[in-house]
N, C-alpha and C positions, 0 to 999 in steps of 0.2 A: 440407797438405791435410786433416788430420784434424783440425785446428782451425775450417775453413771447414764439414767433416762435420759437426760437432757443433754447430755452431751453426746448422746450416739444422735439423739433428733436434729441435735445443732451440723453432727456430721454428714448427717444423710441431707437434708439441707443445702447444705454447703456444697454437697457433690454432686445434688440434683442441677443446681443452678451453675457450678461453676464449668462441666464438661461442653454445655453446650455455650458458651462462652468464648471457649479454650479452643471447640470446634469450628466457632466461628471467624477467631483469629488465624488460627491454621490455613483457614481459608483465604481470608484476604490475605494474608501472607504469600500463597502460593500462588495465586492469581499477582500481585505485587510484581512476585521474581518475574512470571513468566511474560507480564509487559513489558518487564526491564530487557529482557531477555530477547524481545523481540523487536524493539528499538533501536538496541546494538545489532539486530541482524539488518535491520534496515538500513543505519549508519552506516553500517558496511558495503551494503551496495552502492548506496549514493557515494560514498566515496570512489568506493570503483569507477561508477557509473563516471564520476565529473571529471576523474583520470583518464581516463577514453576516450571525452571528450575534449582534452585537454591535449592529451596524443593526436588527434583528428585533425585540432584547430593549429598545431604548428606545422604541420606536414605540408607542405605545398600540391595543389591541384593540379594531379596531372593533366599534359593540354589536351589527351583526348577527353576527359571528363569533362573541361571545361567548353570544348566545343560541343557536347551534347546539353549541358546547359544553356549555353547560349541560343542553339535549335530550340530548345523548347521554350525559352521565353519568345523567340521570336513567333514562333507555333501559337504563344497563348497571347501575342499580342494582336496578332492575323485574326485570331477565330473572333465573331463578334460574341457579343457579353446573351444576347438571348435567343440563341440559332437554336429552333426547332431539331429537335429530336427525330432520328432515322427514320422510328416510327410512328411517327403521327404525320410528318411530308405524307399528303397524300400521293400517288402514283399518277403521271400524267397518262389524260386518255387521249388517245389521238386516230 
């Protein structure tokens, strides 16, 4: 009888120690996929993403677009670099 003892001690043992083990692998496992999982979703956009702008960059700019760039660099070349703010110009008294 002390040999059936010990071998249910040895399994109860065994089953104490090995479920939270087994639980803990499950886990990282699943956490695992689901980085992987989310990598490929990202991959997938930046691909998109650098397809679009790959579409973009061969397209030629139409000349009305380009005339309103060139307005506003001429705009941002005009304004000076530290022009007080609307409001803080004080209002002239006169």
């Amino acid at each position: 009888m002390s040999s059936l003892t010990s071998s249910l001690q040895i399994a109860t043992v065994a089953g104490a120690i090995a479920w939270p083990l087994a639980a803990g692998l499950g886990i990282v496992m699943w956490s695992k996929a689901r980085a992987a999982a989310h990598a490929r979703k990202v991959a997938a956009m930046e691909a998109k993403l650098r397809g679009m702008f790959q579409d973009i960059e061969t397209k030629p700019i139409p000349a009305q677009l380009a005339m309103v760039v060139e307005a506003l660099e001429e705009g941002e070349a005009l304004t000076p670099t530290r022009a007080p703010a609307m409001d803080q110009v004080a209002p002239a008294r006169g």
